[in-house]
C-alpha positions as CSV (number, residue, x, y, z in Angstrom):
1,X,308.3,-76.7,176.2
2,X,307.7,-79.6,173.7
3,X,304.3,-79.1,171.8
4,X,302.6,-83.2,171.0
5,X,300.6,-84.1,168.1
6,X,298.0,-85.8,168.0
7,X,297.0,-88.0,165.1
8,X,293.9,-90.1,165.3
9,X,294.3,-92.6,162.0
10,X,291.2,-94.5,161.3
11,X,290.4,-96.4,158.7
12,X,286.8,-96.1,156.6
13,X,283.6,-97.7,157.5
14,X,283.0,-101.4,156.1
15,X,281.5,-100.8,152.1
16,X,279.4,-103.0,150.0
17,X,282.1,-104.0,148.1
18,X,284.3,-105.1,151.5
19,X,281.5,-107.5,152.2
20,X,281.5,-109.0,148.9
21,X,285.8,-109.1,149.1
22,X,286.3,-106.8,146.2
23,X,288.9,-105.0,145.5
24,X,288.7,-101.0,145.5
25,X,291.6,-99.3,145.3
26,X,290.7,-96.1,143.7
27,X,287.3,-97.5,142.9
28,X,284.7,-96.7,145.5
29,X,281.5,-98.4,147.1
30,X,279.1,-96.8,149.9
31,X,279.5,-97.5,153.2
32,X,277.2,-100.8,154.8
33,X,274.3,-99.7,157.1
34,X,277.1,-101.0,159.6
35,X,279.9,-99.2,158.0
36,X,277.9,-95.8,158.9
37,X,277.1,-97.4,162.6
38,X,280.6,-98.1,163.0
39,X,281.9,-94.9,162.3
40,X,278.9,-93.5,164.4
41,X,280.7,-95.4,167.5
42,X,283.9,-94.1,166.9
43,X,282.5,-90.9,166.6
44,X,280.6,-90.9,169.9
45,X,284.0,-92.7,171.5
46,X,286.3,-89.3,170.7
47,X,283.0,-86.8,171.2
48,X,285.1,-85.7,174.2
49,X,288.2,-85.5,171.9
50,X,289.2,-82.3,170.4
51,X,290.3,-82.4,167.1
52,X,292.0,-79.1,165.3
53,X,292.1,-80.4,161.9
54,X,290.4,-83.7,159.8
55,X,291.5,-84.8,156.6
56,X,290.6,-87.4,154.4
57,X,290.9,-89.5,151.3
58,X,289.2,-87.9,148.4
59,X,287.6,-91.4,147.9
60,X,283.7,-91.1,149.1
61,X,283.6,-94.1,151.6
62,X,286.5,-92.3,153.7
63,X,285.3,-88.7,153.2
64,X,281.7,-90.1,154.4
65,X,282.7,-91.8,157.3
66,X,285.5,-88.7,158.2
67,X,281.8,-86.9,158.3
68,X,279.9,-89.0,160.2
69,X,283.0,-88.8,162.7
70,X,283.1,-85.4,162.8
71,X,280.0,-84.8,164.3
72,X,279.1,-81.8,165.2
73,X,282.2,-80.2,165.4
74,X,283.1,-76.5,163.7
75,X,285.8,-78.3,161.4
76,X,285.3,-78.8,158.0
77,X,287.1,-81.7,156.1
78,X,289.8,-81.5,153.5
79,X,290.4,-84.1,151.2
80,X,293.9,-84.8,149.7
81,X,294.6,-87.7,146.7
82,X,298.1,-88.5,149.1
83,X,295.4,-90.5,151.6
84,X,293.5,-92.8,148.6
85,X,294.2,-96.1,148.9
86,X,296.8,-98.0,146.9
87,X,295.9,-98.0,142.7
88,X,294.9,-102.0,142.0
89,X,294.9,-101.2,138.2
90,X,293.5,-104.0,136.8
91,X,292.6,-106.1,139.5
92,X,289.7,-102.8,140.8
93,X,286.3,-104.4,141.4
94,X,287.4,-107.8,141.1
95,X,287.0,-110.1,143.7
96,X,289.9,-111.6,145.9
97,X,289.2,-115.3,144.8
98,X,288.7,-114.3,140.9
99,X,292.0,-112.1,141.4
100,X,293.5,-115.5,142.9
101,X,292.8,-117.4,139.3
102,X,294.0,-115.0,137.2
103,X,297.0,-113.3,139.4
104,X,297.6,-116.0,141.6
105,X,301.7,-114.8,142.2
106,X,300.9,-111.4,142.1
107,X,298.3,-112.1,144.8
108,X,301.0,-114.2,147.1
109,X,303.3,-111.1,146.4
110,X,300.3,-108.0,147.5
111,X,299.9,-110.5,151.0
112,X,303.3,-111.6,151.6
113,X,305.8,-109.9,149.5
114,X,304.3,-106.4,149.3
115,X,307.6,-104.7,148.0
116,X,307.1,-107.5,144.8
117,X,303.9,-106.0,143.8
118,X,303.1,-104.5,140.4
119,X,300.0,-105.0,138.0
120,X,299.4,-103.7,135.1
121,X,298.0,-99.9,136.0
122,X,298.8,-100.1,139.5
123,X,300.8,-98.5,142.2
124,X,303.3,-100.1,143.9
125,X,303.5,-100.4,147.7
126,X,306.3,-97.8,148.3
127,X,305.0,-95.4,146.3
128,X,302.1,-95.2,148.3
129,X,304.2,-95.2,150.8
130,X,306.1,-92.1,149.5
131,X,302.9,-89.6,149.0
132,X,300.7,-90.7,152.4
133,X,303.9,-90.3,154.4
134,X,305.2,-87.0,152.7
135,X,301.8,-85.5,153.0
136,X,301.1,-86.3,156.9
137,X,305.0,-84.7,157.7
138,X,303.8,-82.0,156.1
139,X,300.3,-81.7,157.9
140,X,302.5,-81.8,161.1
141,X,305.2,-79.7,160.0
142,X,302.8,-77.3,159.6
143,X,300.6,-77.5,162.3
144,X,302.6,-77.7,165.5
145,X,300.9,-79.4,168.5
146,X,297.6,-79.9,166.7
147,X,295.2,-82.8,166.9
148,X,294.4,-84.4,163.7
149,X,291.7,-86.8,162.6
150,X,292.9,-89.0,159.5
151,X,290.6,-91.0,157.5
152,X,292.2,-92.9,154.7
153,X,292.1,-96.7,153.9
154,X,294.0,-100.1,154.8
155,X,297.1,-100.0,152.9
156,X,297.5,-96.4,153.7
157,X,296.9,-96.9,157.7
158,X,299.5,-100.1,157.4
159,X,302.2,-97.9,155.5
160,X,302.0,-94.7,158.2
161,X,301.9,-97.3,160.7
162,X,304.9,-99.0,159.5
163,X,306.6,-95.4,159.2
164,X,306.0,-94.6,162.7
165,X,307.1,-98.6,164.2
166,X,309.9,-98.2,162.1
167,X,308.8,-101.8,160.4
168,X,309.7,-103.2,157.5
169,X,308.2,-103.3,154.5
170,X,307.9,-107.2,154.3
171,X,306.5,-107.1,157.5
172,X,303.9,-105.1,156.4
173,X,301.0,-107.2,157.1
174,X,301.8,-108.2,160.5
175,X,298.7,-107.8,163.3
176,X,297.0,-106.1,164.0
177,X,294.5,-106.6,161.6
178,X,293.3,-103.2,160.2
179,X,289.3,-103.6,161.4
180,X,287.0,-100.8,159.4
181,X,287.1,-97.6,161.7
182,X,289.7,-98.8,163.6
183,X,291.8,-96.7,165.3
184,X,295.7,-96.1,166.0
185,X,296.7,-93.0,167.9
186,X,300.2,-91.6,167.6
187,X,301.1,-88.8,169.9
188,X,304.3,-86.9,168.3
189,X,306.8,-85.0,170.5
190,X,310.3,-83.5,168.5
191,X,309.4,-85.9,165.7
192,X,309.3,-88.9,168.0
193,X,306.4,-91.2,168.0
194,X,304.6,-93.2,170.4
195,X,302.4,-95.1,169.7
196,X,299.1,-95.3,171.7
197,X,296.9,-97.2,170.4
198,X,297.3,-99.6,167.0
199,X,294.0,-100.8,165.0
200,X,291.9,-100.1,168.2
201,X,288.3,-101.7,168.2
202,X,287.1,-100.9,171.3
203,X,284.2,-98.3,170.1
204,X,282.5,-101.1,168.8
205,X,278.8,-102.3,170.6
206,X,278.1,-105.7,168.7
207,X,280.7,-108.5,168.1
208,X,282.1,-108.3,164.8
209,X,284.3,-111.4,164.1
210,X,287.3,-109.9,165.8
């Protein structure tokens, strides 16, 4: 008999710094009063969910909202460095339109040439790539036909995405748009994914400009 895995990937609650279009990368900002409702939502969506095993970004504002998902459940959270979101080097805590004065190809490249990309400090897209996807085939190689709550960030939830659709790289940024705590669902049978949901929304209880 074929055992499935689950994996519920979900993306952090909105931050301070998301509303004011900074970048983060391995920098970190709390989660907005509706960053913490948000994941409250999802967290009441899957309260009927079982979920074996959570793991998260070591980076607060995905480890806090991995909490506030967790709810009451007997699991504790382990964080892992593979799930942080992409380095930015120099361009952490800097705002997208002061990033587009003083980067402006670089910035074309992140959006829409994300295998160009490369500033001084940072990571580049398939490295990323190489320790959020190595690290999840080894949570599943180890844990057979378990169900496994991810937290991690945007970058990393279009990159395991893009693993499991088999897209390409410079398709990367392709809809769906990766909403905070949105959620995909990939249920894995012999190594083969389907996909059942993809940047899911649907826990949310107040229009968000979706």
């Amino acid at each position: 008999m074929k055992e499935t895995t689950t994996i519920y990937l979900v993306r952090h609650g909105q931050t301070e710094w998301n509303v004011l279009d900074r970048f983060q990368g391995h920098m970190d900002s709390p989660l907005t009063k509706l960053g913490i409702q948000q994941a409250e939502w999802l967290g009441e969506a899957l309260q009927h969910d079982p979920i074996d095993l959570i793991y998260s970004s070591t980076s607060n504002r995905a480890f806090h909202t991995a909490e506030i998902i967790r709810g009451n459940r007997n699991v504790s959270v382990t964080a892992c460095d593979e799930f942080k979101e992409i380095n930015l080097g120099v361009w952490e805590g800097q705002t997208q339109e002061r990033i587009g004065e003083l980067y402006p190809q670089q910035l074309e490249h992140f959006w829409n040439h994300p295998e160009l990309f490369g500033v001084e400090g940072s990571e580049t897209f398939h490295e990323v790539r190489e320790r959020a996807v190595n690290k999840l085939v080894d949570i599943v190689a180890s844990n057979p036909g378990a169900r496994i709550l991810l937290v991690t960030h945007t970058v990393v939830v279009k990159l395991l995405m893009a693993h499991f659709e088999g897209r390409s790289m410079d398709r990367l940024w392709d809809l769906p748009y990766i909403h905070p705590t949105c959620l995909s669902k990939i249920e894995l049978s012999d190594e083969v994914p389907t996909i059942i949901l993809h940047g899911d929304v649907s826990h949310y209880r107040e229009e968000q400009g979706v």
